[in-house]
C-alpha positions in Angstrom: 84.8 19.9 87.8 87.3 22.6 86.7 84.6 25.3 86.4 82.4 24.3 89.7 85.8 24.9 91.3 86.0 28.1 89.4 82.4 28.9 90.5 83.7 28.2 93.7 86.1 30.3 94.1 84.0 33.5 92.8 81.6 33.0 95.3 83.7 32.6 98.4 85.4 35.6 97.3 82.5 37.4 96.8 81.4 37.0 99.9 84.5 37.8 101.8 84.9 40.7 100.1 81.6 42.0 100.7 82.0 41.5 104.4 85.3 43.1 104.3 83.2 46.1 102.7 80.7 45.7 105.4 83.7 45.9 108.2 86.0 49.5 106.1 82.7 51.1 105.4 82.9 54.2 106.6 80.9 57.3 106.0 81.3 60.8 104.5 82.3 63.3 107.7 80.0 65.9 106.5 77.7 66.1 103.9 75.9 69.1 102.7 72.6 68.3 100.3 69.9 70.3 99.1 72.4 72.7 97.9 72.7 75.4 94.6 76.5 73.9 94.1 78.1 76.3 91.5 81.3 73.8 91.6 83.6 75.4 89.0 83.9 72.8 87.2 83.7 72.1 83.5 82.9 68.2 83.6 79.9 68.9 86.0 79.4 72.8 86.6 76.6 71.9 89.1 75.3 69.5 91.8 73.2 69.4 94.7 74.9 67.8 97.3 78.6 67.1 98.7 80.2 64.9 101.1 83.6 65.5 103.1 85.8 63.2 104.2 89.2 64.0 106.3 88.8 67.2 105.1 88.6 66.7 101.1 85.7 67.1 99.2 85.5 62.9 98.2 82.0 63.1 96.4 79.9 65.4 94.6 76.1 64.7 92.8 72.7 64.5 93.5 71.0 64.3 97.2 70.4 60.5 96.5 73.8 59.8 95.7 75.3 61.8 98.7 72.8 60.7 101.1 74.1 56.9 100.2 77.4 58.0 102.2 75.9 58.9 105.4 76.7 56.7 108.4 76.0 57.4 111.8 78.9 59.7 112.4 77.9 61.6 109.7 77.2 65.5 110.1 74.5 66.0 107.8 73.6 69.5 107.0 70.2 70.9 105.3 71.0 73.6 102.6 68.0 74.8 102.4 68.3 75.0 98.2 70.7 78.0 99.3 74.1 78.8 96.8 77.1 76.8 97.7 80.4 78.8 96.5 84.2 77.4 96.8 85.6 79.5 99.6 86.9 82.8 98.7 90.8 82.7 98.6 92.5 86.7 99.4 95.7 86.6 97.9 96.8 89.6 99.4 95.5 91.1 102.7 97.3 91.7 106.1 96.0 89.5 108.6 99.1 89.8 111.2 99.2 94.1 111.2 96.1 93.7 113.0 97.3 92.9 116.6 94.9 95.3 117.3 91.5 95.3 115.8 89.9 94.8 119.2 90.9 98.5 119.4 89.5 100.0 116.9 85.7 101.4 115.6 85.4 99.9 112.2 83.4 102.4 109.7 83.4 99.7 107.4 79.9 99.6 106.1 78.7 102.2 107.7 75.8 104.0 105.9 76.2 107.1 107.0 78.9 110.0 108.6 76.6 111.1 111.7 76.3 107.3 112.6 79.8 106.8 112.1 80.5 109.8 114.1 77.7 109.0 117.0 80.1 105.4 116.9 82.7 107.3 117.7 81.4 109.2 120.7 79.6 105.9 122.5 83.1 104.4 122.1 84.7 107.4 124.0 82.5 106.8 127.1 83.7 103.6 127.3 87.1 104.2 126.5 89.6 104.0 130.1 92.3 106.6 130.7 94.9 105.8 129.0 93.6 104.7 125.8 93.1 105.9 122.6 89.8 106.0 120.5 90.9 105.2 116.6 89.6 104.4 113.6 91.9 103.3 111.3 91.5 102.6 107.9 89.0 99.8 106.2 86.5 102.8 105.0 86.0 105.7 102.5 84.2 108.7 102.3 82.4 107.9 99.4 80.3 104.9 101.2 78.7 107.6 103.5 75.2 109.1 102.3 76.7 112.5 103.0 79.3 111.8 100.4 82.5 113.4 102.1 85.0 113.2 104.9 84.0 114.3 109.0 85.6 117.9 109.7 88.2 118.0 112.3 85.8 119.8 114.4 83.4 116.6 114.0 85.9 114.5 115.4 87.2 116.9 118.2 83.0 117.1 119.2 82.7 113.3 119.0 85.6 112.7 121.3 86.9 115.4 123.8 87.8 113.6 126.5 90.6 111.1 125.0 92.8 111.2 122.3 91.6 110.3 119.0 92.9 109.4 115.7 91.0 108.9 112.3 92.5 107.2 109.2 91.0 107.5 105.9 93.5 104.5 104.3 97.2 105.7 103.8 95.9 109.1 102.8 94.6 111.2 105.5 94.2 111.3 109.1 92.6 113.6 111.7 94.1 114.3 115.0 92.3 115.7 117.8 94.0 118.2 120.6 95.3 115.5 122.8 96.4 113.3 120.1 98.3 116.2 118.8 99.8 116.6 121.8 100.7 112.9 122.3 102.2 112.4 118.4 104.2 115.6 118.9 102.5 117.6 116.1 104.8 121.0 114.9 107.8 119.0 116.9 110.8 116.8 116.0 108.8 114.2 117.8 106.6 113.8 115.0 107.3 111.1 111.9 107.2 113.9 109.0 108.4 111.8 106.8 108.7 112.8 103.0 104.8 113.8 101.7 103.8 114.6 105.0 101.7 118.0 105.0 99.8 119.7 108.1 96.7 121.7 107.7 96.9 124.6 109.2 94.3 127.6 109.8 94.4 131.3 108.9 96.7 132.0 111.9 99.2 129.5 111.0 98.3 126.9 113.6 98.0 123.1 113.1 94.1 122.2 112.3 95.1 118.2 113.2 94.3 117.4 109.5 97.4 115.3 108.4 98.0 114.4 104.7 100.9 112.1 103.5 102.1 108.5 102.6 102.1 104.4 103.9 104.8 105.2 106.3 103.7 108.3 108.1 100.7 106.4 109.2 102.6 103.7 110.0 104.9 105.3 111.9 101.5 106.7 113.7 100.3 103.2 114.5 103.5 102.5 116.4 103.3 105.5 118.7 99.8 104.7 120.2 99.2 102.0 123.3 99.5 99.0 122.5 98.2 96.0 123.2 99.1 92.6 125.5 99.8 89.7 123.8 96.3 88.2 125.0 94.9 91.0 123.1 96.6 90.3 120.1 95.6 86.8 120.2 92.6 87.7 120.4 92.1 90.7 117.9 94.1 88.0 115.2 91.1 85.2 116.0 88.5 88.5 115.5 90.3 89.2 111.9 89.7 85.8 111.0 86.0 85.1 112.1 85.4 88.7 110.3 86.9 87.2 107.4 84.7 83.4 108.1 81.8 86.0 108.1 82.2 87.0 104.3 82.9 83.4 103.2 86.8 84.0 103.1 88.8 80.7 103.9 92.2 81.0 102.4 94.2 84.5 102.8 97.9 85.2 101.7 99.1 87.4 104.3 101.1 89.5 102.2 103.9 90.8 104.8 104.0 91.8 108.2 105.6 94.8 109.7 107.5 92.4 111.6 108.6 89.6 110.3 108.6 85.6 110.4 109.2 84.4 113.4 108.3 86.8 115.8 105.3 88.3 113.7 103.6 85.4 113.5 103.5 84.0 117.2 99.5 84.2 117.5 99.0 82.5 114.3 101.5 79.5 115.3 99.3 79.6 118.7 96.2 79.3 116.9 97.6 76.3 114.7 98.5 74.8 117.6 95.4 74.6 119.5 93.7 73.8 116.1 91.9 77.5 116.2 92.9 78.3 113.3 90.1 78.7 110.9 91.7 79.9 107.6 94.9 78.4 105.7 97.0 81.6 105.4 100.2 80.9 103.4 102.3 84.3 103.9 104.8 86.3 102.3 107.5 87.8 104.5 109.0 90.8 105.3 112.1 91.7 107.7 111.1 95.4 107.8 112.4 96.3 111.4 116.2 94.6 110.8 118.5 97.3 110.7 121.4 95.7 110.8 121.0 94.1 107.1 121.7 96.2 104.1 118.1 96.2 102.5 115.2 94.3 102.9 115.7 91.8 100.6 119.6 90.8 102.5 117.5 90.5 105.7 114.7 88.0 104.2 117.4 85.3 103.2 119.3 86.1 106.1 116.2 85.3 108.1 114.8 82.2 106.2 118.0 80.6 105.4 120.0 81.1 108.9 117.8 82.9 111.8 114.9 81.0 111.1 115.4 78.7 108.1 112.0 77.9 106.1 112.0 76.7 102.8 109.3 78.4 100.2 106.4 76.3 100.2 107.3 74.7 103.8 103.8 74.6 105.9 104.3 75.2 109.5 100.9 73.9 110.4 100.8 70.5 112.5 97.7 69.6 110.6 96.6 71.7 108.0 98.0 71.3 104.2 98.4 75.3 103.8 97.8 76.4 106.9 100.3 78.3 107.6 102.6 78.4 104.1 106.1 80.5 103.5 105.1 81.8 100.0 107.8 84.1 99.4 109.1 87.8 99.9 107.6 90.7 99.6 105.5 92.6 98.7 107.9 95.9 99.7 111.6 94.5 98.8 112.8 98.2 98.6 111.4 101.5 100.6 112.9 103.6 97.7 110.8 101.5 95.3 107.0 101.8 97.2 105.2 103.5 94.6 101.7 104.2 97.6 98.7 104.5 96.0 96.7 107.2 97.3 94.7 108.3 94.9 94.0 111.8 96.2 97.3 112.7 95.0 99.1 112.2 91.7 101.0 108.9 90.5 104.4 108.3 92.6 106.8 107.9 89.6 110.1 106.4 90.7 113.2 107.5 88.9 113.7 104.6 86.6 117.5 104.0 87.4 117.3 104.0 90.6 114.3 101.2 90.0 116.7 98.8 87.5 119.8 99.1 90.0 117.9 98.0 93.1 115.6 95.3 91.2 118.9 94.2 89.7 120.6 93.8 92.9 117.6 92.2 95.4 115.6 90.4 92.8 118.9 88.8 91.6 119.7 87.3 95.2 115.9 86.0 95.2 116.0 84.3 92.1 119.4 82.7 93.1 118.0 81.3 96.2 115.3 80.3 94.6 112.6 82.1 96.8 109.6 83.3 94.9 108.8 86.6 95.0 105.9 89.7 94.9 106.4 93.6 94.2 104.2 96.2 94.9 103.7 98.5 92.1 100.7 100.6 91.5 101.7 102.5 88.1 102.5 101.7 85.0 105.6 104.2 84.8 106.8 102.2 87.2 106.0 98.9 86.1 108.0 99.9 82.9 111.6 99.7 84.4 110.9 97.0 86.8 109.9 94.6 83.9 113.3 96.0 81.6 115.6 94.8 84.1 113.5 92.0 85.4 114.1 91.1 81.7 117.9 91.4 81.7 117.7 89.0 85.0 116.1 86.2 83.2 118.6 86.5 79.9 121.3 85.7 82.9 119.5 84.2 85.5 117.0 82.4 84.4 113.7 82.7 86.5 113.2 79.1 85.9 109.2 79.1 86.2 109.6 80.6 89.7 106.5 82.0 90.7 106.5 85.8 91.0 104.4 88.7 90.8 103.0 92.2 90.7 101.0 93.5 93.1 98.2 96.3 92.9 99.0 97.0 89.4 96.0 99.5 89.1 97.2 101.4 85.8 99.2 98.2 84.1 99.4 98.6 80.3 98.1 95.6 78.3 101.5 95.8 76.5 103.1 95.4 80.2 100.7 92.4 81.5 101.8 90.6 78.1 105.7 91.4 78.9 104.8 89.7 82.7 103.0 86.5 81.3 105.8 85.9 78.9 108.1 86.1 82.3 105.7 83.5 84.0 104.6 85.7 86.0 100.8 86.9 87.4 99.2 90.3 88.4 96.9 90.8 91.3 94.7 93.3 90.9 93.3 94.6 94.1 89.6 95.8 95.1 90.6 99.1 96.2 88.8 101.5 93.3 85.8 99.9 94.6 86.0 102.2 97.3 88.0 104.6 95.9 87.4 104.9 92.4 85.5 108.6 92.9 89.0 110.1 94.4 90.5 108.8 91.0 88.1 110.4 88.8 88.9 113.6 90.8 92.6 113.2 89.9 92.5 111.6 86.4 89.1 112.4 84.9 86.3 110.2 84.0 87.9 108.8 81.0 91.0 106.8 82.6 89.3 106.0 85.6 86.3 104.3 83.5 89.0 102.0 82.5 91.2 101.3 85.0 92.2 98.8 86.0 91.7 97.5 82.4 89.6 94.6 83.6 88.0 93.2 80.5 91.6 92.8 78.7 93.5 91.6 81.2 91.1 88.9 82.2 91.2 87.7 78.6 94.9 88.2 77.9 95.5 85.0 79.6 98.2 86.3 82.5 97.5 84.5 85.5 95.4 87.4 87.2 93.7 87.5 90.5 91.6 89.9 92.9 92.1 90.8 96.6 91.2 93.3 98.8 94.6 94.5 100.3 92.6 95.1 103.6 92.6 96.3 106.6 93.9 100.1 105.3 93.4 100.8 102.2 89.8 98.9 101.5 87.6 96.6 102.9 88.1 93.1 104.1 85.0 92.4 102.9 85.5 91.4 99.2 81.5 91.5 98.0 82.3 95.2 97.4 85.0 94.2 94.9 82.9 91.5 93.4 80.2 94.0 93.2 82.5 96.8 91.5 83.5 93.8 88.9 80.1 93.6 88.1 78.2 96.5 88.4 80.9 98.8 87.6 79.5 101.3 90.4 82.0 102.7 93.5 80.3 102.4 97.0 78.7 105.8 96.1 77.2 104.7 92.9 79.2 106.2 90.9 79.8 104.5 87.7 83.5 103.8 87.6 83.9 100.9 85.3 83.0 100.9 81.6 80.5 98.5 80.9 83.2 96.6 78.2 85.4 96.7 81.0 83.4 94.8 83.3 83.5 91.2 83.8 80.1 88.6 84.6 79.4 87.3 87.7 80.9 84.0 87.2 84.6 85.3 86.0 84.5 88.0 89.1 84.0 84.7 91.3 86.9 82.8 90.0 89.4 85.6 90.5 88.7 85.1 94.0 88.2 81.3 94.2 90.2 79.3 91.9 92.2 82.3 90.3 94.5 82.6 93.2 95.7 79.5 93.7 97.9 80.0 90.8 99.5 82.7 93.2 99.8 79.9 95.6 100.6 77.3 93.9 98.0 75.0 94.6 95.8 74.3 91.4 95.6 71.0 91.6 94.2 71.6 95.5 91.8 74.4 95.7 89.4 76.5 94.2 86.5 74.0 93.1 84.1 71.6 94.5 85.6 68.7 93.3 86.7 65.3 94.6 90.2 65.4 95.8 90.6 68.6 96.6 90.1 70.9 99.9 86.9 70.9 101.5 86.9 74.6 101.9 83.1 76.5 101.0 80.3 78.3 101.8 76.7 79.0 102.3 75.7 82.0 100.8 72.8 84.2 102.9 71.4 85.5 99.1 71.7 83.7 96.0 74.9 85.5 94.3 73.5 84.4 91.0 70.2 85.5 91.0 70.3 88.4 93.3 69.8 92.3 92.0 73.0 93.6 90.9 72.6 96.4 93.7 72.7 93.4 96.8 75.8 91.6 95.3 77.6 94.3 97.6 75.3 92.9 101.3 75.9 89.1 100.4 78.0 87.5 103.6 78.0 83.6 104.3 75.5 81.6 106.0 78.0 78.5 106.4 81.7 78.4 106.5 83.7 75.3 106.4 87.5 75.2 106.0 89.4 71.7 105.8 86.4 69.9 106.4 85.2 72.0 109.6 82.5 74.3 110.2 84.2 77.9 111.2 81.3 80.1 110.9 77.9 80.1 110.9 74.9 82.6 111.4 70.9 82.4 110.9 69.6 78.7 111.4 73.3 77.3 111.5 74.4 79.5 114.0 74.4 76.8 116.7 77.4 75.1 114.4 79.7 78.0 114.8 82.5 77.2 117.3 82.5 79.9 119.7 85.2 82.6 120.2 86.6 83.1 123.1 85.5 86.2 125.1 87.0 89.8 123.1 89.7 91.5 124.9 90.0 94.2 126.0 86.6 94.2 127.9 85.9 98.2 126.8 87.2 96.6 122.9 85.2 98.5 120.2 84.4 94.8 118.6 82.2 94.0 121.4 79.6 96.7 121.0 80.0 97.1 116.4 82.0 93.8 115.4 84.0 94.0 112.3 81.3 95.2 109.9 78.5 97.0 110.2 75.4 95.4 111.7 77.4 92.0 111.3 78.4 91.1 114.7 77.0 87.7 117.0 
């Protein structure tokens, strides 16, 4: 009797559970199949098919097993046996100093000077009174088939009738005659700031050719029109479906020129009409508050009593990361910006002056408790930074606060073992990708083949990431990077890498999918196709794994999903990309050449 009742029992149960199955059944959101999954995982590097639930990747395997999790909500998308990637994390680019990309012709990409230059000129016809036709930054000389910079006189030919401005990164820029006039040029109107030099001509007069530093140009930016804050809302939703383009889902703005709150109203706009399609945690930066003693004084002062935010406090009503306070940075001290213009020799700052300020502002940090980044390019510099950043931690222990260096082109290997002993991590930038030819000019062959020392510093074990430090100095789109990692060639060709200093094509992905998150603090979150953690990927439009080394550079995404929602998407999933709103201003550069060459809807 016992055991019928026991039988009993078991069966009623069964039954009630399954029906209780039958009622919470619910299926995957989204599930991809048919897929080339490179997942980046150890316990199962590969898989065919995912499914996404509330925006987490909940199951990975075979198209059988996914399929099993469809229901009839489910959004079922086709691979086409194309490359599925983790989404590409930037852990240092500037999203918010681009209020006005609808402004400006892009060169990025561009194959050539005279159709660069022919850009230039359509964009002046349609440019009103008023306005200004720029280029700034993004693009180097060395991608053009010519191989060299336009002449002033190209520039004055191409646009006559308005003024015009042309930025080759923070190095260089060409003014034509009414831009001359408008800046001031040869009066005290002017920003000739310290490294500023004007070309002039055999007479003595001012060419419009204007070498110098970050904060000249700068300065520049701020003296031209500007847009309405429509515009900027819509140039910031531009930067990021530019950025969707290339596959990139999770960006670290790493400071704006002005600061949190005020610098960031378009993003908290975006966030709150769910339109905004990439998490981007940011560091902060009170650059225009004069009143505080230095920069670093007018961070706390901002996050702890103008507009208190705690480091790693999300601001995003629905997105983990959306919209993260990561820190300060990455300029805590104008005297201690080392720019990195390679056209010119290293910036060495005096090393006392570097200990007595990092002693003072990093000191404050560390007390608060707020993490921190510092752009250093050179290794002379890096030298006294790490000495008293040293001396901190004997009395103020950094306490596995996360912190690091940024740039860091010329790092010794003694140096990045001095910064993982600290806890700290180094994030290499993209920039010699582009570049790399003006530092052979300046340093010879032999440094520049190694540099940044690549090879070592991947397998030295200090947490080390890539970015692209866009929109100035490089390229936002980071397939030239990933490309330079691999191939060791500059965007001429030009062998710039050693081949022992480059890396394979699966460790130049992870420092730019799951190597950031260290940065970020996320590692348990991001970074790999796994259950549990963010559904954030892409559909590749080539095969990164398979491809000739020579097309790494053209690869862009097919498919891009962030949190579980399709952002982007070209070729057959086109009709799954939400659509932008209409670009503004309606004469806006981005309407006619979009954000990349030849990449535009």
């Amino acid at each position: 009797m016992r055991r019928l009742i026991v039988l009993a029992i078991a069966i009623i149960s069964t039954v009630h559970s399954r029906a209780q199955t039958t009622e919470q059944l619910i299926g995957a959101d989204m599930i991809v199949f048919n897929a080339k999954i490179t997942t980046g995982s150890l316990t199962k590097p590969e898989a065919s098919a995912l499914a996404v639930k509330r925006g987490k990747i909940y199951a990975v395997g075979t198209n059988a097993e996914i399929l099993k999790l469809k229901d009839n909500s489910t959004k079922v998308i086709d691979a086409s046996g194309k490359r599925l990637i983790p989404g590409i994390n930037d852990a240092h680019i500037h999203i918010l100093n681009d209020r006005s990309y609808n402004y400006n012709v892009r060169w990025e990409g561009v194959p050539t000077l005279k159709r660069a230059l022919e850009m230039l000129s359509e964009q002046a016809k349609r440019t009103p009174e008023g306005q200004w036709v720029k280029v700034i930054g993004g693009w180097s000389p060395y991608q053009f088939k010519e191989n060299r910079l336009p002449t002033i006189e190209e520039i004055r030919e191409a646009v006559p009738n308005r003024p015009a401005i042309v930025q080759y990164a923070y190095n260089r820029a060409f003014l034509n005659e009414m831009a001359m006039k408008a800046f001031g040029v040869g009066t005290d109107r002017f920003p000739a700031l310290p490294g500023t030099v004007f070309e002039k001509d055999e007479k003595g007069n001012y060419t419009g050719v204007v070498d110098g530093y970050t904060f000249t140009f700068i300065s520049l930016e701020a003296m031209v029109p500007q847009p309405s804050s429509e515009e900027q809302l819509s140039s910031i939703a531009n930067v990021i479906n530019s950025l969707n383009r290339f596959g990139v889902t999770s960006a670290v703005d790493g400071a704006a020129l002005i600061g949190h709150p005020h610098g960031h109203t378009q993003i908290q706009q975006l966030a709150k009409e769910n339109r905004l399609n990439i998490r981007m945690p940011f560091i902060d930066l009170q650059y225009g508050d004069t009143n505080s003693a230095s920069l670093v004084d007018a961070e706390i002062n901002a996050v702890t009593k103008k507009s208190p935010i705690s480091p790693g406090e999300n601001l995003h009503p629905t997105m983990a990361h959306g919209h993260e306070y990561e820190g300060a940075g990455e300029l805590l001290r104008m005297e201690l910006h080392d720019h990195e213009n390679f056209d010119r020799p290293a910036v060495v700052i005096d090393a006392e002056i570097m200990r007595r300020y990092i002693k003072e502002d990093i000191t404050k940090l560390v007390e608060k408790g707020i993490p921190f980044r510092m752009h250093i390019s050179y290794d002379e510099n890096i030298t006294p930074f790490l000495d008293e950043l040293e001396a901190i931690n004997k009395k103020t222990p950094l306490d596995g606060l996360r912190w690091s260096i940024e740039h860091a082109e010329t790092i010794s290997l003694e140096n990045a073992a001095r910064v993982k002993k600290l806890g700290g991590g180094i994030a290499l930038d993209t920039k010699l990708a582009m570049h790399g030819d003006a530092f052979i000019k300046t340093y010879g062959v032999e440094k520049a083949l190694q540099t940044p020392r690549l090879r070592e510093l991947y397998d030295s074990g200090v947490p080390l990431t890539m970015t692209t430090d866009a929109f100035r100095v490089a390229s936002f789109n980071p397939w030239i990077g990933i490309s330079w990692m691999v191939t060791g060639k500059s965007v001429s060709g030009t062998e710039v890498l050693a081949k022992n200093n480059r890396l394979t094509r699966e460790e130049a992905l992870k420092l730019f999918t799951v190597a950031p998150t260290w940065f970020e603090d996320q590692e348990r979150e991001m970074g790999k196709i796994i259950p549990g953690h963010f559904a954030d990927f892409i559909l590749l439009n080539k095969d990164y794994f398979t491809v000739p080394d020579d097309e790494i550079k053209t690869i862009a995404s097919s498919l891009t999903v962030v949190d579980g929602r399709v952002v982007f998407g070209a070729d057959e999933y086109k009709s799954l990309s939400p659509k932008l709103p209409e670009t503004l201003p309606v004469w806006s550069p981005f309407k006619y050449y979009g954000g990349f060459y030849n990449n535009k809807d």
